[in-house]
VEXMIBA-236531 format. One record per residue (C-alpha): residue number from 1; x, y, z. Coordinates in nm, 2 decimals. Example, Ala and Ser with C-alpha at 12.3 -4.5 7.8 and 13.67 -1.06 7.14 Angstrom:
2
(1; (1.23; -0.45; 0.78))
(2; (1.37; -0.11; 0.71))
// end
This chain:
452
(1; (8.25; -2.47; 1.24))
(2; (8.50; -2.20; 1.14))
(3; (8.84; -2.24; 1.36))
(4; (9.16; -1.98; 1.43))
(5; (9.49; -2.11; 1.32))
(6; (9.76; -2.04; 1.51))
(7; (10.06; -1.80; 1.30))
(8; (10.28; -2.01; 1.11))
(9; (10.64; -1.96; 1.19))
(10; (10.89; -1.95; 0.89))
(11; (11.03; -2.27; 0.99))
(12; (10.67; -2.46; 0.99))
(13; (10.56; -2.29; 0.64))
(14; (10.92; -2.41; 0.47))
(15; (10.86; -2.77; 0.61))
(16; (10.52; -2.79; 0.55))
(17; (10.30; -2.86; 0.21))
(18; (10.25; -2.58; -0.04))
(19; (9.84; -2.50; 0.01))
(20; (9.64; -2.40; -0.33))
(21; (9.38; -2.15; -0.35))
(22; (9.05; -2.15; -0.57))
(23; (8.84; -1.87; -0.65))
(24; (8.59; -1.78; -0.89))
(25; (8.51; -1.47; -0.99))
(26; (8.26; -1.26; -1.21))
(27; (7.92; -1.39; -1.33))
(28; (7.92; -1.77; -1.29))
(29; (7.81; -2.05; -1.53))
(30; (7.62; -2.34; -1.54))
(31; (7.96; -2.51; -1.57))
(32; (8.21; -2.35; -1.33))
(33; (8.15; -2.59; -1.06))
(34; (8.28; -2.85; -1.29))
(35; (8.60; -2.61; -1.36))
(36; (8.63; -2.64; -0.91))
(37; (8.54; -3.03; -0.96))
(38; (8.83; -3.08; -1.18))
(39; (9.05; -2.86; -0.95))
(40; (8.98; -2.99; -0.62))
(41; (8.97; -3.39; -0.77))
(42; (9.35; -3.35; -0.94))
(43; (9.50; -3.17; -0.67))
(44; (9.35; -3.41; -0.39))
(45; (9.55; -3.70; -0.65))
(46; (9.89; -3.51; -0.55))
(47; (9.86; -3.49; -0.19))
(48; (10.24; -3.53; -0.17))
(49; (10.30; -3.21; -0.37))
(50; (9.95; -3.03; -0.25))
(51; (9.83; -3.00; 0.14))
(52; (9.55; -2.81; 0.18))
(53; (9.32; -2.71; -0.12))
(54; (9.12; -2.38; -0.01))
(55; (8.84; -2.20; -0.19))
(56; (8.78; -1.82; -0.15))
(57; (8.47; -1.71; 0.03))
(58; (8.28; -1.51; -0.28))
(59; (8.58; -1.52; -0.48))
(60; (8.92; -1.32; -0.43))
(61; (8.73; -1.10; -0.20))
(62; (8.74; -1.44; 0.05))
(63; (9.12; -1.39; 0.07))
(64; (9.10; -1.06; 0.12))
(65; (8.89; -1.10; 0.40))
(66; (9.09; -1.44; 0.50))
(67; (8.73; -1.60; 0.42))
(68; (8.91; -1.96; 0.31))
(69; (8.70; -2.28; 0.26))
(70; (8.86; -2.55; 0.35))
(71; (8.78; -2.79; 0.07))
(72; (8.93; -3.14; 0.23))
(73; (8.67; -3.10; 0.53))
(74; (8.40; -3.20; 0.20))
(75; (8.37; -3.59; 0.11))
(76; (8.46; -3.69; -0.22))
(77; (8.08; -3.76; -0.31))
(78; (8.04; -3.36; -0.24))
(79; (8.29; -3.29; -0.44))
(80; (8.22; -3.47; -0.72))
(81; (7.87; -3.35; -0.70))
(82; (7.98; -3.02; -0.81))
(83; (8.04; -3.11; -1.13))
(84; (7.68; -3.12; -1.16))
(85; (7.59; -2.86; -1.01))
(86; (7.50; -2.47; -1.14))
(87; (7.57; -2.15; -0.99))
(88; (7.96; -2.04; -0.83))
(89; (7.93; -2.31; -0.51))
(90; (8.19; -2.14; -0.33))
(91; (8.05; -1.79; -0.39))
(92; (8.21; -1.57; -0.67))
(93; (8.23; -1.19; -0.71))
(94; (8.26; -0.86; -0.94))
(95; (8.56; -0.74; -0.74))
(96; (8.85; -0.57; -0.93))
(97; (9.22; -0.50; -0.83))
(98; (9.36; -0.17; -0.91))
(99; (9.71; -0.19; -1.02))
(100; (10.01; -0.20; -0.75))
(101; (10.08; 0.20; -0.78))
(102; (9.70; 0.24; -0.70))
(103; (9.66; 0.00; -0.43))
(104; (9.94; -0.15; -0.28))
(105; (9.77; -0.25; 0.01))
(106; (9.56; -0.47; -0.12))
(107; (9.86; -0.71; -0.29))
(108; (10.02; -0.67; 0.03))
(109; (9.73; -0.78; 0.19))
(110; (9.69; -1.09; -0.01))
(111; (10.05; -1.16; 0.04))
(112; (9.98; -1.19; 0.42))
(113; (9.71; -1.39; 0.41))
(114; (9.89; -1.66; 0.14))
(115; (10.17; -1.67; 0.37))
(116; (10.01; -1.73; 0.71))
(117; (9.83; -2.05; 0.54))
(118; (10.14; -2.15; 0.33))
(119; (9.94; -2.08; 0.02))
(120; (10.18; -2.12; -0.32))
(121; (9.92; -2.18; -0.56))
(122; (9.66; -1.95; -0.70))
(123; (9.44; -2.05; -0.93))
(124; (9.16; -1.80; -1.10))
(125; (8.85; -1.92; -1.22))
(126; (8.70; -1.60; -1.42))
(127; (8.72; -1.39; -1.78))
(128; (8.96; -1.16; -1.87))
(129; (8.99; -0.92; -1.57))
(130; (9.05; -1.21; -1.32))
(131; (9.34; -1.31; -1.58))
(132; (9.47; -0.95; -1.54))
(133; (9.40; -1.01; -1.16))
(134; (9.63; -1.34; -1.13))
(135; (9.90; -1.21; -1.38))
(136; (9.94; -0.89; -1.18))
(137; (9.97; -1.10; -0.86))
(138; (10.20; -1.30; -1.02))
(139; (10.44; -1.09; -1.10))
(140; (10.39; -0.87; -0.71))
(141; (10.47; -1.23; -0.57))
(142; (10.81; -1.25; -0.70))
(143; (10.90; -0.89; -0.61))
(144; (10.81; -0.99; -0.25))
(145; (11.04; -1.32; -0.23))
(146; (10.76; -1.51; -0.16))
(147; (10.68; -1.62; -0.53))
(148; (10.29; -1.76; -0.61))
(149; (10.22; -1.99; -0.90))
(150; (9.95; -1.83; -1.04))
(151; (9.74; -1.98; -1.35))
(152; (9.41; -1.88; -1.47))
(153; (9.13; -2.10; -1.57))
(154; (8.91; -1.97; -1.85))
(155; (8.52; -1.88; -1.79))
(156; (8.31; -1.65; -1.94))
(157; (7.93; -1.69; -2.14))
(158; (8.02; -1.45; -2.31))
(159; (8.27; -1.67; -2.50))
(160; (8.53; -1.34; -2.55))
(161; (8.89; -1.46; -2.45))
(162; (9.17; -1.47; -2.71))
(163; (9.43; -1.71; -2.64))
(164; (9.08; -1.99; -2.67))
(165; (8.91; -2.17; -2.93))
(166; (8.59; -2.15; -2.65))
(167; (8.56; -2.08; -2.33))
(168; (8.39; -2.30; -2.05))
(169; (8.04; -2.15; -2.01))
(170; (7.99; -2.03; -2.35))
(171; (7.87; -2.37; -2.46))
(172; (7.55; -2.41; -2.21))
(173; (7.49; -2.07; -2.28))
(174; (7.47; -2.12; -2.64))
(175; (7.24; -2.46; -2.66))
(176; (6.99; -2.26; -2.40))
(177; (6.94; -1.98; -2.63))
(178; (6.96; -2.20; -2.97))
(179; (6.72; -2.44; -2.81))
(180; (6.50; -2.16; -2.64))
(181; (6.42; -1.93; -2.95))
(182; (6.35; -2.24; -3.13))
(183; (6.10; -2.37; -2.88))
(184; (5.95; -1.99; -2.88))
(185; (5.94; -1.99; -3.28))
(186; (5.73; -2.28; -3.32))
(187; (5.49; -2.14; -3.04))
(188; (5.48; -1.78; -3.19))
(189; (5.41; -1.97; -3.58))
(190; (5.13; -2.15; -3.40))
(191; (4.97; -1.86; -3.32))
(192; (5.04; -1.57; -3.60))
(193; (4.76; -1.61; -3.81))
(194; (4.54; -1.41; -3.54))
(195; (4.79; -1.31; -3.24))
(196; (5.13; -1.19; -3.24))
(197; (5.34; -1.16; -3.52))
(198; (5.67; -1.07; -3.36))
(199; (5.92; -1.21; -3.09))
(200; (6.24; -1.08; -2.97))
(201; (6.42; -1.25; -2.72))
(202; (6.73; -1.05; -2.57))
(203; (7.07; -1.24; -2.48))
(204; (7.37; -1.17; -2.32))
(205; (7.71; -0.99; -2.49))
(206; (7.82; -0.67; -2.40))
(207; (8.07; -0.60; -2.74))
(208; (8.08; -0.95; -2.87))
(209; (7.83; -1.13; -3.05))
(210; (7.92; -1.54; -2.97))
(211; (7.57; -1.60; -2.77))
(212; (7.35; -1.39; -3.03))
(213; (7.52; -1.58; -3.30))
(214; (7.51; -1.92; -3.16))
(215; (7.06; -1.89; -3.14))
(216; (7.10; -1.91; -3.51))
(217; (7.21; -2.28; -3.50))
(218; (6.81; -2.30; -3.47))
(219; (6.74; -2.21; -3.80))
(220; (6.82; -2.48; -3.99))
(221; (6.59; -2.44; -4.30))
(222; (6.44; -2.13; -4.44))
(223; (6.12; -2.00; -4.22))
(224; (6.31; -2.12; -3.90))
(225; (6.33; -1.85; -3.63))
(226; (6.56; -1.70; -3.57))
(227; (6.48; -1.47; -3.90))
(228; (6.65; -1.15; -3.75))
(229; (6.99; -1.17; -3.54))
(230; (7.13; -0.81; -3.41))
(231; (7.49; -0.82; -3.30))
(232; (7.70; -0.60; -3.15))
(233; (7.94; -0.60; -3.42))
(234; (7.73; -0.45; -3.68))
(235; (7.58; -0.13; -3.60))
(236; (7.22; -0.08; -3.62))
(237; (7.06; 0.02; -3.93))
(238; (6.64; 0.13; -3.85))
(239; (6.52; 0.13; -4.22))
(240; (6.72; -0.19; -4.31))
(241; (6.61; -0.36; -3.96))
(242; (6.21; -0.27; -4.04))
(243; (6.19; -0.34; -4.36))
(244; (6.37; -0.69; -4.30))
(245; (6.11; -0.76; -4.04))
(246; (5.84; -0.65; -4.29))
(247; (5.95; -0.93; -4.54))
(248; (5.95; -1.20; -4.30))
(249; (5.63; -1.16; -4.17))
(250; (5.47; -1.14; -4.47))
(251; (5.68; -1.43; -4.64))
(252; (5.67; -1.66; -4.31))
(253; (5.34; -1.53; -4.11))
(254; (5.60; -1.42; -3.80))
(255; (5.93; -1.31; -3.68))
(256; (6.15; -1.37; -3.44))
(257; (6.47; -1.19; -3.38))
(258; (6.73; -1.28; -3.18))
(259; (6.91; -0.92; -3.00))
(260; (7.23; -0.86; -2.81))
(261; (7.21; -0.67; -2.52))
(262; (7.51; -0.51; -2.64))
(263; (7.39; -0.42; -3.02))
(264; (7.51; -0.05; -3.12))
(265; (7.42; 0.21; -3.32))
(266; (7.64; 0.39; -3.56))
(267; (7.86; 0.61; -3.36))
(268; (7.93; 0.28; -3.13))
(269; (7.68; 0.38; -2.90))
(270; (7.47; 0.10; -2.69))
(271; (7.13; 0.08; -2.88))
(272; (7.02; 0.09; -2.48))
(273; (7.24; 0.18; -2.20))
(274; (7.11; 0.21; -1.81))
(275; (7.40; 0.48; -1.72))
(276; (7.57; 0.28; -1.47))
(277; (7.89; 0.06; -1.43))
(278; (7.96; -0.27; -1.26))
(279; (8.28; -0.34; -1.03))
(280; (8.50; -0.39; -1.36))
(281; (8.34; -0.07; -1.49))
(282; (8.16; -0.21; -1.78))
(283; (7.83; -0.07; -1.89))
(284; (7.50; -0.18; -1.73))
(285; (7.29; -0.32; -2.05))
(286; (6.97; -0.49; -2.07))
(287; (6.60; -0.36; -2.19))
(288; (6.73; -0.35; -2.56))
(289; (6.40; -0.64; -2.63))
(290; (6.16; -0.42; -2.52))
(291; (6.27; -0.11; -2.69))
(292; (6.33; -0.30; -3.04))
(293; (5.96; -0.47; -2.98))
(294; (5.80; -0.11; -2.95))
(295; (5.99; 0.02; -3.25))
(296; (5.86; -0.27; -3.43))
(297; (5.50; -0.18; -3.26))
(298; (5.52; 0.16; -3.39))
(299; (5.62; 0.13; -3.70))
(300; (5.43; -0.13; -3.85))
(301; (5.22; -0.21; -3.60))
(302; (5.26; -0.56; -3.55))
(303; (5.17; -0.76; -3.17))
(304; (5.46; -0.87; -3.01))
(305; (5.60; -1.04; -2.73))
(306; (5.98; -1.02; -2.60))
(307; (6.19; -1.19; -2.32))
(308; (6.54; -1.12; -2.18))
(309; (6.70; -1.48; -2.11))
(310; (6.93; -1.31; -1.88))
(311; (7.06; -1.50; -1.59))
(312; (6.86; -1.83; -1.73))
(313; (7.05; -1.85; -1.98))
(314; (7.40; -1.90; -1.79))
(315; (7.20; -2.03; -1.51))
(316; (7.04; -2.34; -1.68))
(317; (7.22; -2.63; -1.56))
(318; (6.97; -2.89; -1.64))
(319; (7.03; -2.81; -2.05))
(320; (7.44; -2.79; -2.05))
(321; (7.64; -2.91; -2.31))
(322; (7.79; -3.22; -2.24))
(323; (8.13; -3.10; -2.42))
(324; (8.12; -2.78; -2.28))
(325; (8.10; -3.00; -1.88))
(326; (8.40; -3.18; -2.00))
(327; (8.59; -2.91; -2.11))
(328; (8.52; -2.73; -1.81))
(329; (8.63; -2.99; -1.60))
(330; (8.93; -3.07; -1.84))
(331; (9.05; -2.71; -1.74))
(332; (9.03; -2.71; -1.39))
(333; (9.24; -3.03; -1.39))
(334; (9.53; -2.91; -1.61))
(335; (9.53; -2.58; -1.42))
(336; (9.69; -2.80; -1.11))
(337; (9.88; -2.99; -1.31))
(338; (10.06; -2.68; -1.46))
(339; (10.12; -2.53; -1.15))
(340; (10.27; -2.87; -1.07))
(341; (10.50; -2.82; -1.35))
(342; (10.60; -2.52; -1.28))
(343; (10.42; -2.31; -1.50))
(344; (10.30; -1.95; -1.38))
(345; (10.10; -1.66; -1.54))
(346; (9.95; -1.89; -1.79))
(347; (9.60; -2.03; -1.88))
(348; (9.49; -2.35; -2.00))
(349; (9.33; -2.30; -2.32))
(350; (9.08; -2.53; -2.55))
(351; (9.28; -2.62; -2.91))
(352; (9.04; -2.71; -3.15))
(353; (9.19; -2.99; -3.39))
(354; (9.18; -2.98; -3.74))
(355; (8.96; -3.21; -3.97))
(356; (8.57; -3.25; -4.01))
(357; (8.57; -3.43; -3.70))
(358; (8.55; -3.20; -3.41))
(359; (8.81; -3.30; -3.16))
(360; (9.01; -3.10; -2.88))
(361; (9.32; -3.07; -2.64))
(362; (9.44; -2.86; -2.36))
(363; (9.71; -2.60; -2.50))
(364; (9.83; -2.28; -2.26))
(365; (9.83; -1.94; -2.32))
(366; (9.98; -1.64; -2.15))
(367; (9.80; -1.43; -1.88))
(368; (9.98; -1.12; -2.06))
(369; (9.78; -1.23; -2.38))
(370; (9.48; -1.27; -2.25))
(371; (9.40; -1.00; -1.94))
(372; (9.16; -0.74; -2.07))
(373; (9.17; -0.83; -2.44))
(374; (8.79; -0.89; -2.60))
(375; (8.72; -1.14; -2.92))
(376; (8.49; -1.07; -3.13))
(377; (8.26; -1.26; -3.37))
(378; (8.47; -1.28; -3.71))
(379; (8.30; -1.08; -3.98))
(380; (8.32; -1.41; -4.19))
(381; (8.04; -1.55; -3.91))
(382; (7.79; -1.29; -4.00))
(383; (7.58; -1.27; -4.34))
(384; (7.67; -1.01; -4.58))
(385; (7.33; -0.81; -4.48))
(386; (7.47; -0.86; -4.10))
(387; (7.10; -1.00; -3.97))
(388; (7.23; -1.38; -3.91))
(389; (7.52; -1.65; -3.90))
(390; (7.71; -1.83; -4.22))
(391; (7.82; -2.15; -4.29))
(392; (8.15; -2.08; -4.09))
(393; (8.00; -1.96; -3.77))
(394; (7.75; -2.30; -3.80))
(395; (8.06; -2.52; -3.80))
(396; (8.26; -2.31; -3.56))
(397; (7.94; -2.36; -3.29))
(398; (7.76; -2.68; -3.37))
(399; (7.99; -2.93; -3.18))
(400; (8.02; -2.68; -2.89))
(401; (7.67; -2.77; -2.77))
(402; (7.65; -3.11; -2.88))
(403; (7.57; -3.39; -2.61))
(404; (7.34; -3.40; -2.28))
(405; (7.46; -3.38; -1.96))
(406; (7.18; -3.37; -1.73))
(407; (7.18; -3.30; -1.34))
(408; (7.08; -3.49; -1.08))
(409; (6.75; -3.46; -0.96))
(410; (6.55; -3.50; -0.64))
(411; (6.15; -3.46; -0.57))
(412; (6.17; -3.30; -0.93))
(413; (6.40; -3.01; -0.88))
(414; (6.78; -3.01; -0.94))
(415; (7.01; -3.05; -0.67))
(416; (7.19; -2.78; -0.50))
(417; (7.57; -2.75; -0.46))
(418; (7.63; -2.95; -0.12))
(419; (7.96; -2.75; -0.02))
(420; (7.95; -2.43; 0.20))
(421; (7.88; -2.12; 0.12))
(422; (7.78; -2.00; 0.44))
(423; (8.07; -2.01; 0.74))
(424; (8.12; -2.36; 0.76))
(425; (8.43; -2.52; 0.71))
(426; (8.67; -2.14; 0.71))
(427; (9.01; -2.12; 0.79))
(428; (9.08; -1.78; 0.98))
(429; (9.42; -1.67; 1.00))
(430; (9.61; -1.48; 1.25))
(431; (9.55; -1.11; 1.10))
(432; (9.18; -1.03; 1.24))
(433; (9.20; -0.68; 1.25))
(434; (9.40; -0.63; 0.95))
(435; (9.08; -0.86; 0.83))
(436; (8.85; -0.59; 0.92))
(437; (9.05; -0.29; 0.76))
(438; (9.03; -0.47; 0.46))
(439; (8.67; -0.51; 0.47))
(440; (8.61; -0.10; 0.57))
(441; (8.81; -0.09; 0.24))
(442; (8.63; -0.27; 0.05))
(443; (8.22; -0.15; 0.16))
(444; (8.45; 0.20; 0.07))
(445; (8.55; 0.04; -0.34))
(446; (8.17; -0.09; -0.37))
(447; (8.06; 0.25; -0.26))
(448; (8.28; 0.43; -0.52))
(449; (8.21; 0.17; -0.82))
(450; (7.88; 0.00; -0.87))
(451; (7.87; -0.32; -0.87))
(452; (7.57; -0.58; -0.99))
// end
């Protein structure tokens, strides 16, 4: 049951512990419980340096709020459950800080809360604009005398961060699609001879094509779907597209194409765009599978199907890649101990070694790098005709979904994360009604931005 804390005094918060606090923000993974895992495990291994180890409520919108998990009232077992576990278990969010001159109050108010609970330690579980988020805060820390070690832990499907070789997520994502669209290829080949001809199967990647690219690790011999990859990176071309389907179905009986939901036409223009914005305000996408199927329909007139992997893809815990579990966890872990070292407005980052053997280690990179910076698939990844990977791109993705970590499961279903996500187990501070302002405040940003 949630409890009040009484107001720390100066005196208390200089004698007592530093506190951490975890959040996670933006969509989740099927790995970023293992990223909290790998948190919660190291820092409970330093309980001389660390007291208390709280995790946001739904992300940084929990401190906000003063919505704080208390992580040490959860056994070890829970905890090391999580690295098993998909979905965000502590609740993540699409919540965006404006800059200091916008909204002051908001900085200020985190500032509060980290000082009532003696928090010195922020860690940031998200993509690029939670790396924006913590280096901003970072930086607002020290001009309040009240400094916050701030590092960010890398996530995103999407696979986009500089500063990276990969990011944690990406990997999942990419064996789900690679092993989906070939499971869907040989089902489609079974059945051309007298039913459909054509699949398209839509995937995530707003500008960047690393999950598009990564379903082409499926073809491994000539006929293999995928035949057809769109990317965001190369614009759209109608006539080439069409008549490249046309060849394939005649040469292999079917085709299936493998689409961003970010692929662009000419002028850089989203083949399909719904019109609205998220919290970060990035472009709504999806429903570019359905509109490529019908062109297909009406043009040559070939039966299709199509599917939009959507959050299955990043959702599918029970096919993750058992490097991409270990590197998630690997960067949980060093994100305490570089705040133990003293380190602030930095990530840990994935350093891919050199040789034929695939190998990694934990480097850093600099929030200032990273915030708000997207990567994009090389052009040396995509085939001169810009329908599907090369050599390169096969090397640069094969050992990033090699290895099976499976879930635990019970009465056939996977288990669910064990720790709260409800009210149990909350810290409330001693600023209730400046609790409640802030939430007026932010029902008023959600009104004013969409979120998803």
């Amino acid at each position: 049951m949630a409890h009040l804390q009484q107001p720390h005094t100066n005196a208390a918060i200089q004698m007592s512990k530093a506190n951490l606090f975890y959040a996670q923000s933006g969509g989740v993974t099927s790995v970023i419980n293992a990223s909290a895992c790998g948190v919660i495990e190291t820092a409970r291994q330093h309980k001389d340096r660390i007291g208390k180890v709280y995790a946001g409520r739904n992300g940084i919108v929990g401190a906000l709020r003063e919505e704080l998990i208390d992580t040490g009232k959860e056994t070890a077992r829970a905890i090391a459950a999580l690295r098993s576990t998909p979905s965000g278990a502590f609740g993540s969010c699409r919540y965006k800080l404006k800059s200091v001159t916008e909204n002051r109050r908001e900085y200020e108010r985190l500032m509060e809360v980290f000082r009532a609970h003696n928090i010195r330690y922020f860690l940031y579980n998200g993509g690029g604009d939670s790396q924006d988020t913590a280096n901003k805060f970072a930086q607002f820390s020290l001009e309040q005398g009240f400094p916050i070690t701030c590092i960010g832990i890398p996530k995103t499907v999407d696979n986009d961060l500089p500063g990276t070789d990969n990011c944690p997520g990406f990997g999942s994502v990419a064996k789900y699609v690679a092993v989906s669209i070939r499971e869907a290829g040989l089902d489609v080949a079974s059945m051309c001879e007298s039913s459909t001809k054509v699949f398209v199967m839509e995937v995530m990647g707003r500008h960047a094509g690393w999950i598009a690219g990564a379903a082409g690790l499926a073809s491994e011999q000539e006929g293999d779907a995928p035949h057809i990859i769109l990317f965001p990176e190369i614009p759209f071309n109608r006539e080439k597209f069409l008549n490249k389907v046309k060849r394939c179905v005649k040469k292999f009986g079917y085709c299936a194409i493998v689409v961003s939901e970010g692929a662009q036409n000419a002028d850089g223009s989203f083949l399909v765009d719904t019109g609205g914005r998220d919290a970060f305000g990035h472009a709504q996408l999806g429903g570019v599978a359905p509109l490529i199927a019908n062109l297909i329909k009406d043009e040559l007139g070939y039966k299709y199907h199509w599917a939009v992997a959507d959050y299955l893809q990043r959702a599918a815990r029970h096919i993750a890649s058992a490097t991409d579990v270990k590197q998630a966890y690997a960067v949980g872990k060093a994100a305490v101990e570089f705040a133990l070292k003293g380190k602030n407005a930095v990530m840990p980052a994935i350093i891919r070694g050199k040789g034929k053997r695939y190998t990694w280690r934990i480097g850093e990179a600099r929030l200032a790098d990273v915030a708000n910076i997207e990567k994009m698939m090389p052009r040396n990844y995509i085939c001169r005709d810009g329908f599907h990977i090369t050599d390169a791109a096969r090397e640069y993705f094969r050992p990033l979904i090699r290895g099976e970590d499976y879930p635990n499961f019970k009465n056939g279903l996977i288990l669910k994360p064990s720790t709260a996500l409800g009210g149990l187990n909350q810290d409330k501070g001693p600023y209730p009604y400046a609790r409640a302002i802030l939430a007026i405040t932010i029902l008023f940003h959600r009104h004013n931005v969409a979120s998803c």
